[in-house]
ZAMARFI-751119 format. One record per residue (C-alpha): x, y, z; residue in one letter. Coordinates in Angstrom, 2 decimals. Last residue first. Layout:
# ZAMARFI-751119
+---------+---------+---------+------+
!      px !      py !      pz ! rest !
+---------+---------+---------+------+
!       X !       Y !       Z !    A !
...
+---------+---------+---------+------+
***
This chain:
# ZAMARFI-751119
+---------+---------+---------+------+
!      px !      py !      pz ! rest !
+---------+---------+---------+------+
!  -22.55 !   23.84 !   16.30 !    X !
!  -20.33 !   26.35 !   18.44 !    X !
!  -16.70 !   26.82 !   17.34 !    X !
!  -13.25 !   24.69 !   17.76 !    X !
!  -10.08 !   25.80 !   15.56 !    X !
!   -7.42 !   23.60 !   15.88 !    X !
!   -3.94 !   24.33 !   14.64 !    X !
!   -1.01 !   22.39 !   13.67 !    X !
!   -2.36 !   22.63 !    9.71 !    X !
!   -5.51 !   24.10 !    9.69 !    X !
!   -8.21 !   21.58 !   11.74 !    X !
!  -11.39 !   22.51 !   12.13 !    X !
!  -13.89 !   22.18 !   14.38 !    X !
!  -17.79 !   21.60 !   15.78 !    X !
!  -19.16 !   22.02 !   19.15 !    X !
!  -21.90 !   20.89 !   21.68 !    X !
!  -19.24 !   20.11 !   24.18 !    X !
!  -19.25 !   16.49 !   24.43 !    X !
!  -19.47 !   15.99 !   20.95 !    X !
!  -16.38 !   18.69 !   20.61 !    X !
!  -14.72 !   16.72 !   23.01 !    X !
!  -15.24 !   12.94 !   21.39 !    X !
!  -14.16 !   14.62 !   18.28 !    X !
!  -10.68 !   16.02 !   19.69 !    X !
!   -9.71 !   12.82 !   21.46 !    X !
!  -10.29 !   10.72 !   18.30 !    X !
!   -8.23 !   13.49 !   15.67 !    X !
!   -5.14 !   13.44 !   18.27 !    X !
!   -5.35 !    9.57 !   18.21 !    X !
!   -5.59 !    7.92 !   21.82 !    X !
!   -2.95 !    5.87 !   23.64 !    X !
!   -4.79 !    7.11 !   27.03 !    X !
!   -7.96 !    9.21 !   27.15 !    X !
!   -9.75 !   10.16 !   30.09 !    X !
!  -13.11 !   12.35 !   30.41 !    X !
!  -15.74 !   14.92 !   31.73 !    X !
!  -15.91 !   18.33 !   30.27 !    X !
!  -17.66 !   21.01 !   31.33 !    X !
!  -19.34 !   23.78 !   29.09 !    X !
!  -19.87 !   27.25 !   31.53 !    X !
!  -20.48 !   29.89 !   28.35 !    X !
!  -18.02 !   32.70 !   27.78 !    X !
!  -15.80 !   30.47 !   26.25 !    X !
!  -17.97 !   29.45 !   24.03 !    X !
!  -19.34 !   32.69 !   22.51 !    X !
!  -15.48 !   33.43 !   21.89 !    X !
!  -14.77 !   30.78 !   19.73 !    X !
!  -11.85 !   28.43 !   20.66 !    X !
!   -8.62 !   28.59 !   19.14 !    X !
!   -5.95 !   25.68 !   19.84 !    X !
!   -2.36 !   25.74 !   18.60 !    X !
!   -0.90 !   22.07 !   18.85 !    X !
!    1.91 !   20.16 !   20.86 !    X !
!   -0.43 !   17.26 !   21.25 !    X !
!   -0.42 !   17.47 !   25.18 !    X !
!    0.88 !   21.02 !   26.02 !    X !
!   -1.80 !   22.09 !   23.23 !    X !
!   -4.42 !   20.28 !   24.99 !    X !
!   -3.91 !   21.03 !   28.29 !    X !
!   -4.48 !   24.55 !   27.64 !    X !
!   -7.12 !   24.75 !   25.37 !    X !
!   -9.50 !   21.98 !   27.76 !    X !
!   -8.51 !   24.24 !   30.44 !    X !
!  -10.59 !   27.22 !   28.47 !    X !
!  -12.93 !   25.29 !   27.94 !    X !
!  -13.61 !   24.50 !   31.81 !    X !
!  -12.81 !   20.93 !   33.60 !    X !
!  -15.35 !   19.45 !   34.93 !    X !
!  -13.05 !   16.33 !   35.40 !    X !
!  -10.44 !   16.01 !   32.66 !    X !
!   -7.94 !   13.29 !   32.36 !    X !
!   -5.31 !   12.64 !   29.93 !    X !
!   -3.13 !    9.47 !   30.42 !    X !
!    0.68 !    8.77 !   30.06 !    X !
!    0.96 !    7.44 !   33.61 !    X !
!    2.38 !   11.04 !   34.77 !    X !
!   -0.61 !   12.42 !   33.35 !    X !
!   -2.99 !   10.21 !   35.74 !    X !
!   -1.71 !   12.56 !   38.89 !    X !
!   -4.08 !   15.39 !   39.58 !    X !
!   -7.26 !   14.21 !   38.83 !    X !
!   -6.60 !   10.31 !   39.28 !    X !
!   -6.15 !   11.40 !   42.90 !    X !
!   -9.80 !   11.06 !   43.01 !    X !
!  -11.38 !   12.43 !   46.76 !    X !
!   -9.00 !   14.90 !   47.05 !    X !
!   -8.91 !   16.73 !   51.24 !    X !
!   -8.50 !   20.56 !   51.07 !    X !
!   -5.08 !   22.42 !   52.40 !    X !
!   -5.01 !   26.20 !   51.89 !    X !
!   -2.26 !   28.21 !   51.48 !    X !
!   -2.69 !   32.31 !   50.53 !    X !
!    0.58 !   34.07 !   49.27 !    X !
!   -1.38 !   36.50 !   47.15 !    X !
!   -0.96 !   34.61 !   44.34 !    X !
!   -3.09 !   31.64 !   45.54 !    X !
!   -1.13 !   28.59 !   47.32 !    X !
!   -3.24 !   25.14 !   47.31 !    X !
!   -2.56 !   21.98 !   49.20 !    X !
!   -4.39 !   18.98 !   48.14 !    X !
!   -5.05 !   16.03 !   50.31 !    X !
!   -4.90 !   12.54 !   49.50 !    X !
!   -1.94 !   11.11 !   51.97 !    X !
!   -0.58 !   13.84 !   53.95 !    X !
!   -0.29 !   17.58 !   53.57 !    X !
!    1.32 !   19.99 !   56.41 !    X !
!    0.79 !   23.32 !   55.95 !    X !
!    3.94 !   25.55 !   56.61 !    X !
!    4.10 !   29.61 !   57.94 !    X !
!    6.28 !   31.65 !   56.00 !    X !
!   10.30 !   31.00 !   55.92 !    X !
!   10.08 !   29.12 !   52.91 !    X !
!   12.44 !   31.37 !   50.76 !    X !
!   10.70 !   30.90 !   47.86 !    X !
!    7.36 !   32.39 !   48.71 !    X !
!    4.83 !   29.44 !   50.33 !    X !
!    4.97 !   26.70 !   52.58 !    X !
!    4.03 !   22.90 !   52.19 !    X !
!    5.43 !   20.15 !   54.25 !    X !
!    5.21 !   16.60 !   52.63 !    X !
!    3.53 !   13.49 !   54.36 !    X !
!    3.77 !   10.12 !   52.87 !    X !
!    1.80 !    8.79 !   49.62 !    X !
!   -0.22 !   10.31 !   46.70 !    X !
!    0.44 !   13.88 !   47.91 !    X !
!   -1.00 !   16.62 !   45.60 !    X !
!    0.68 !   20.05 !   45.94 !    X !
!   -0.92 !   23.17 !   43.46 !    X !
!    0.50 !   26.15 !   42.86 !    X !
!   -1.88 !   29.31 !   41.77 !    X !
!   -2.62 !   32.20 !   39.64 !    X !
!   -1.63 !   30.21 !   36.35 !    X !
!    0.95 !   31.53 !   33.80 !    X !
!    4.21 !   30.35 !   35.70 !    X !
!    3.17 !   26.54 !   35.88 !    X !
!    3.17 !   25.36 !   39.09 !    X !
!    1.86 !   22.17 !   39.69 !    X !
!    3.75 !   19.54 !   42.03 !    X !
!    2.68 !   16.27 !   42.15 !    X !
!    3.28 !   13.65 !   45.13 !    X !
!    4.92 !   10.51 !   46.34 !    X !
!    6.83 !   10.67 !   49.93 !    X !
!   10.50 !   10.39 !   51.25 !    X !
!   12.02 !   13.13 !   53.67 !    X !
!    9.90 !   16.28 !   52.55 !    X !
!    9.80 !   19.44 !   51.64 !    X !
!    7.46 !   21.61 !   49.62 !    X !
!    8.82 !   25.31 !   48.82 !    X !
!    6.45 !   28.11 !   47.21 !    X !
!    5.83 !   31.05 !   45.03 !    X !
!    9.11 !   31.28 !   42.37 !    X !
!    9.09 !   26.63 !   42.63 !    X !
!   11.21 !   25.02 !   45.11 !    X !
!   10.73 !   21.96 !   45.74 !    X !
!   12.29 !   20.21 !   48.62 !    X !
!   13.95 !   16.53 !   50.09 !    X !
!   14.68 !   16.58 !   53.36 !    X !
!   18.18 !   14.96 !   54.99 !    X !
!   18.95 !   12.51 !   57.46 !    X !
!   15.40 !   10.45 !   57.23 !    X !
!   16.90 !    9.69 !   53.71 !    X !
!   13.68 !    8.14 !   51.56 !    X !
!   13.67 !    8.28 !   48.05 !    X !
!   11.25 !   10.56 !   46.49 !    X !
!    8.91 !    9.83 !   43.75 !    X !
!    7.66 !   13.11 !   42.53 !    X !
!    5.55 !   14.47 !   40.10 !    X !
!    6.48 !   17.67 !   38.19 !    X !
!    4.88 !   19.99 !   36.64 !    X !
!    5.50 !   24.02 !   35.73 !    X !
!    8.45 !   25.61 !   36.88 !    X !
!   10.52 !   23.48 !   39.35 !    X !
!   14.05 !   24.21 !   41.13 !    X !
!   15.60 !   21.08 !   43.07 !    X !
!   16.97 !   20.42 !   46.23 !    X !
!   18.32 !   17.66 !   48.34 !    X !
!   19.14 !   18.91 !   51.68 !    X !
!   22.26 !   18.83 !   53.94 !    X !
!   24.77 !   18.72 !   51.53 !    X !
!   25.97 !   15.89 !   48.87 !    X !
!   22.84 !   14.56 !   47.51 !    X !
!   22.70 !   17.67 !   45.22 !    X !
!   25.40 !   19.97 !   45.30 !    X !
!   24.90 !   21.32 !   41.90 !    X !
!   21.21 !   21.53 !   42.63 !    X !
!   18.60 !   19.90 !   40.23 !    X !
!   16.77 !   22.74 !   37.72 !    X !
!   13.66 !   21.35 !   36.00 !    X !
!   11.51 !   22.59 !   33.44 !    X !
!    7.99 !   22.38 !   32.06 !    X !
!    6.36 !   22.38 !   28.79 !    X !
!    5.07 !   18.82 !   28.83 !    X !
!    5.30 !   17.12 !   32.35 !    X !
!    8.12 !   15.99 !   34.70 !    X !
!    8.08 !   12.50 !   36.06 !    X !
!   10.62 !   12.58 !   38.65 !    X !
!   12.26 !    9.52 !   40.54 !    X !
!   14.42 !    9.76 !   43.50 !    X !
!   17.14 !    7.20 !   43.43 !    X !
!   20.06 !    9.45 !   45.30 !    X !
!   21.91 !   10.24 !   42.06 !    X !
!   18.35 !   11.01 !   40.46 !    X !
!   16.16 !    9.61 !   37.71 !    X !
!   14.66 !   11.71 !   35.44 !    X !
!   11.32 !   10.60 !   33.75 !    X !
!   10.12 !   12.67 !   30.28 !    X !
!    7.15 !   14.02 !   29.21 !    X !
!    6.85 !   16.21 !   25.68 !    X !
!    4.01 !   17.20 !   23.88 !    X !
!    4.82 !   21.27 !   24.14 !    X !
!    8.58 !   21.24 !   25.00 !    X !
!   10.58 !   19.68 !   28.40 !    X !
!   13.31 !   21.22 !   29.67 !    X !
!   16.08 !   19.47 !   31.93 !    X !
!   19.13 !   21.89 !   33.74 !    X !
!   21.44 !   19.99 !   36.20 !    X !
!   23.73 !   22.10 !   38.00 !    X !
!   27.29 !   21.35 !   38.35 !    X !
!   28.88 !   19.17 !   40.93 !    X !
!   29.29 !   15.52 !   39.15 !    X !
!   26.08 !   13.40 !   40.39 !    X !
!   24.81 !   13.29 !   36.53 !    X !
!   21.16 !   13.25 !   35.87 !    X !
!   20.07 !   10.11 !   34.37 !    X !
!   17.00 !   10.72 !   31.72 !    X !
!   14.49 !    9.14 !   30.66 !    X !
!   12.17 !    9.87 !   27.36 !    X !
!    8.53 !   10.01 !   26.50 !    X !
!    7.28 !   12.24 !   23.67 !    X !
!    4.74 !   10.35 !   21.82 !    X !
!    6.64 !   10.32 !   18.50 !    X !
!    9.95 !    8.66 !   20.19 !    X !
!    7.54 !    6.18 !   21.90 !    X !
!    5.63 !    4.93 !   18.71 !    X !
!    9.41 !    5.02 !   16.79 !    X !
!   10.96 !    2.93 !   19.04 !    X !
!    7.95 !    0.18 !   19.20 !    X !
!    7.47 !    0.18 !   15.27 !    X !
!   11.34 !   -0.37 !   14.89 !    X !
!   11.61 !   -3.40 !   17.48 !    X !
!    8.58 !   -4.75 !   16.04 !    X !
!   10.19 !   -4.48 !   12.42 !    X !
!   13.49 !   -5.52 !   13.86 !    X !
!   11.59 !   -8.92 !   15.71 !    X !
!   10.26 !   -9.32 !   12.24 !    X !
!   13.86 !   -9.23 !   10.16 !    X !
!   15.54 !  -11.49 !   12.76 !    X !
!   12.08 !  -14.00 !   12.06 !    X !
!   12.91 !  -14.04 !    8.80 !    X !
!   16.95 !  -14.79 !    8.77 !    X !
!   16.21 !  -17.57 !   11.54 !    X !
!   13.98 !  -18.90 !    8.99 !    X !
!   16.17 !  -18.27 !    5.66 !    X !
!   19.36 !  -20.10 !    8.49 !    X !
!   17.03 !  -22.76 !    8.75 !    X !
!   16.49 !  -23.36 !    5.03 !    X !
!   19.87 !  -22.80 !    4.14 !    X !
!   20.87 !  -25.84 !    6.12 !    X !
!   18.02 !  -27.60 !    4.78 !    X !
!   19.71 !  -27.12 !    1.24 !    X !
!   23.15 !  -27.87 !    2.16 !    X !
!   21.93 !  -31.47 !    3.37 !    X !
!   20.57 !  -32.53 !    6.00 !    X !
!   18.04 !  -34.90 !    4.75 !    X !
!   16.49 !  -37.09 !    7.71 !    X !
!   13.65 !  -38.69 !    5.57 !    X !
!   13.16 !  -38.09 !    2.29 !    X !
!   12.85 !  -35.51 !   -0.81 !    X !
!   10.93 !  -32.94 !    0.94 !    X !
!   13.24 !  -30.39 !   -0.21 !    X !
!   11.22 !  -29.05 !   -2.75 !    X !
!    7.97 !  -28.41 !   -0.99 !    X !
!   10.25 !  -26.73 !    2.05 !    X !
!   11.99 !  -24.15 !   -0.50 !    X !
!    8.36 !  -23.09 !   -1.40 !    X !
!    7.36 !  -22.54 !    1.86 !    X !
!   10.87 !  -20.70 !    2.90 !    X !
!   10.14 !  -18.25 !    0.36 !    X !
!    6.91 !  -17.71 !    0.83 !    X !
!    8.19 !  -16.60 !    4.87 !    X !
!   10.58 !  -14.73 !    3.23 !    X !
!    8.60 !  -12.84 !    1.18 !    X !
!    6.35 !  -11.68 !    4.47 !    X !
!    9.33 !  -10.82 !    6.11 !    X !
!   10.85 !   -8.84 !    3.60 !    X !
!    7.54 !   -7.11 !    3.19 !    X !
!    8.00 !   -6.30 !    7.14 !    X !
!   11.41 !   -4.99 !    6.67 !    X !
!   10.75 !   -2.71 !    3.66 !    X !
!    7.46 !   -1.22 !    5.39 !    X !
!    9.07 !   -0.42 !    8.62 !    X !
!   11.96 !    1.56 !    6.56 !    X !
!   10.16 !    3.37 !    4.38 !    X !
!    7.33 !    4.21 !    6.96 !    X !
!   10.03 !    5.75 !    8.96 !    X !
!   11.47 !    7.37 !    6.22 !    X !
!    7.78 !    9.11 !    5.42 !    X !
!    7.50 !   10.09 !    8.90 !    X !
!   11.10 !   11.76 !    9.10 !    X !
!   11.62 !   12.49 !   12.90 !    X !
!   12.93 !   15.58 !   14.29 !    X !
!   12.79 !   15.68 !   17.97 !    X !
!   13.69 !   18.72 !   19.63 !    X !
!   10.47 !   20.60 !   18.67 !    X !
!    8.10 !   18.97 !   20.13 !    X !
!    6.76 !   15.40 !   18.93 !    X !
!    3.78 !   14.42 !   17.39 !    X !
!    0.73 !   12.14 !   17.78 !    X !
!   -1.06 !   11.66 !   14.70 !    X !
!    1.21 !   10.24 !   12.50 !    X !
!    2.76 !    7.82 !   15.17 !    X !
!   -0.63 !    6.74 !   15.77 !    X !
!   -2.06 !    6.47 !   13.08 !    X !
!    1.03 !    4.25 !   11.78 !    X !
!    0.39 !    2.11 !   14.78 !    X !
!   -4.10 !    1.56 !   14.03 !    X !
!   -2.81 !    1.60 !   10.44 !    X !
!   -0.39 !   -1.76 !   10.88 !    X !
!   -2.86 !   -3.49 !   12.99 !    X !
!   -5.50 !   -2.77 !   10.61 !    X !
!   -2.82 !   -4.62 !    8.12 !    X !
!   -2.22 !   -7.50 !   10.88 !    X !
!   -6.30 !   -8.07 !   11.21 !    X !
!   -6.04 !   -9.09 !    7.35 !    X !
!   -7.81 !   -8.11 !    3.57 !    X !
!  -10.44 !   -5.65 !    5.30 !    X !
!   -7.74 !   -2.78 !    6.02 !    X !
!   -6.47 !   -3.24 !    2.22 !    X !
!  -10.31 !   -2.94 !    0.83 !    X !
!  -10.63 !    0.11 !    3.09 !    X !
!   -7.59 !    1.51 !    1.80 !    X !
!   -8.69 !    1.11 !   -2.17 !    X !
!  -12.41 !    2.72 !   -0.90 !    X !
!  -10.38 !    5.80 !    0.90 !    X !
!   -8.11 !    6.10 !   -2.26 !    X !
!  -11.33 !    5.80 !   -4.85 !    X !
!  -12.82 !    8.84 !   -2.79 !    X !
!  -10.18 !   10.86 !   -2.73 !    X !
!   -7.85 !   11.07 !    0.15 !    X !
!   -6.89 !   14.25 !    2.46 !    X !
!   -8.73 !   13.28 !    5.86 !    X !
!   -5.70 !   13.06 !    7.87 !    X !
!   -5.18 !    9.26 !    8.57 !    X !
!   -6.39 !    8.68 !    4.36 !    X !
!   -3.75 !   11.45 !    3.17 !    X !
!   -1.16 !    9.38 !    5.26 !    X !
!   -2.12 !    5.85 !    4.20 !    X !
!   -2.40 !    7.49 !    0.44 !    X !
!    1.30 !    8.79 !    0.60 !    X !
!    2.63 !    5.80 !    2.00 !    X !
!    1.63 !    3.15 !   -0.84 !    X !
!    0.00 !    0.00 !    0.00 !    X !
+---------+---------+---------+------+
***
């Protein structure tokens, strides 16, 4: 099946004798749906900036293993008809045979291998092992990027798209273990009852000794936000911590406002606040204007939504994990009442 009309068909771009040729193709075998339902995927879901990936040369190159495969595989079937010539026969012949097999199912574990590589690379996941030397760690994630950073100490920390870390040059080698946070981060800290563990975002500082919990504080919104999943964490606000603390423990939120405000409110679905980190997107009457947000740090897109929308109170509801960009934006304008567009990277949503 050629590339170009797989990719028009993904994006809505194919004429009418190209959709009916691919939906013959998708009906011929469950492995060439397979092959769409990945390649959708990959097309769909896109990087940020930093990662460059030719879609076209990726196709290339899964498409030229797996075909190999699949000629192999008639090759070796023929090549067993004409060696059945008797019993025991291990001659020259059979030994090509097996080595054609083990030949085949190399090339098929590399087409897996390459499918898996690039789904990840597209999506935006990496890991990362910061360095104990002494000099400051800096990590930066783009719009529809995530990435997990492991620490000298063992702490793990998921940080979200469009966010950015900063890990002390001492770190793990004075008193305290800190780090520098704008935007989100969650947390899996490694226990050291000898020395706390803190966050220090412009408005606030959490500390701890060895907890799980999300930190929000992205430099547009009014407020920071502290979720604790597990353990205890102290919660103060201003950056040099020396205003009164709140102490958060297991499901509670704590919330600083701009004006220096902290309030500390029990969560009833942790979900909420934390299923990003697990590579899912979840909204709970969440506001159109939220929907934008999270949307373009997700996909990496430009959203627009009409004005006579935005002014209205629409709520979504919903979670969507491993989902196509064009799925996840139908299912929210049927939600919402709405209709939209897509031009190029952007979306443009307006009222049905």
């Amino acid at each position: 099946m050629n590339k170009e009309v797989l990719h028009n068909y993904v994006f809505g771009n194919c004429s009418p004798k190209e959709k009916e040729m691919v939906k013959h193709w998708l009906d011929e075998s469950t492995q060439n749906k397979n092959i769409m339902e990945e390649l959708t995927r990959i097309w769909e879901v896109s990087p940020g900036k930093r990662i460059e990936v030719d879609t076209y040369k990726a196709w290339d190159a899964f498409s030229e293993q797996y075909f190999s495969y699949k000629d192999s595989k008639t090759s070796k079937i023929s090549k067993g008809h004409a060696l059945n010539t008797g019993k025991g026969h291990q001659g020259p012949r059979h030994r090509r045979l097996r080595k054609s097999k083990f030949v085949a199912y190399a090339i098929a574990a590399a087409a897996v291998i390459l499918l898996t590589v690039m789904f990840y690379h597209f999506v935006g996941f990496s890991t990362t092992d910061v360095s104990p030397e002494l000099v400051k760690q800096e990590i930066t994630t783009e719009k529809g990027q995530r990435t997990t950073i492991r620490l000298s100490d063992g702490t793990r920390i998921h940080l979200n798209a469009e966010s950015h870390l900063s890990v002390a040059a001492d770190y793990n080698r004075d008193k305290n273990r800190i780090v520098y946070l704008e935007g989100e981060a969650f947390f899996e800290v490694a226990s050291d009852k000898q020395r706390s563990f803190e966050v220090h975002t412009p408005r606030s500082v959490t500390r701890v000794l060895g907890t799980e919990f999300n930190v929000n504080a992205y430099p547009e919104d009014y407020k920071v936000q502290v979720v604790v999943s597990e353990g205890k964490v102290m919660l103060g606000s201003g950056e040099s911590g020396e205003s009164p603390e709140v102490r958060l423990i297991r499901n509670q939120k704590g919330t600083i406002f701009s004006d220096g405000e902290v309030t500390a409110s029990k969560v009833s679905d942790l979900g909420i606040y934390l299923d990003w980190s697990r590579g899912r997107l979840t909204f709970r009457d969440s506001p159109v204007k939220e929907i934008e947000q999270r949307l373009e740090r997700w996909f990496n897109i430009e959203v627009t939504i009409a004005e006579e929308i935005t002014s209205e109170n629409r709520l979504l509801t919903g979670s969507f994990k491993d989902v196509p960009l064009s799925n996840v934006l139908h299912s929210i304008a049927l939600s919402l009442d709405m209709d939209y567009r897509r031009e190029g990277r952007t979306v443009i949503f307006e009222d049905s």
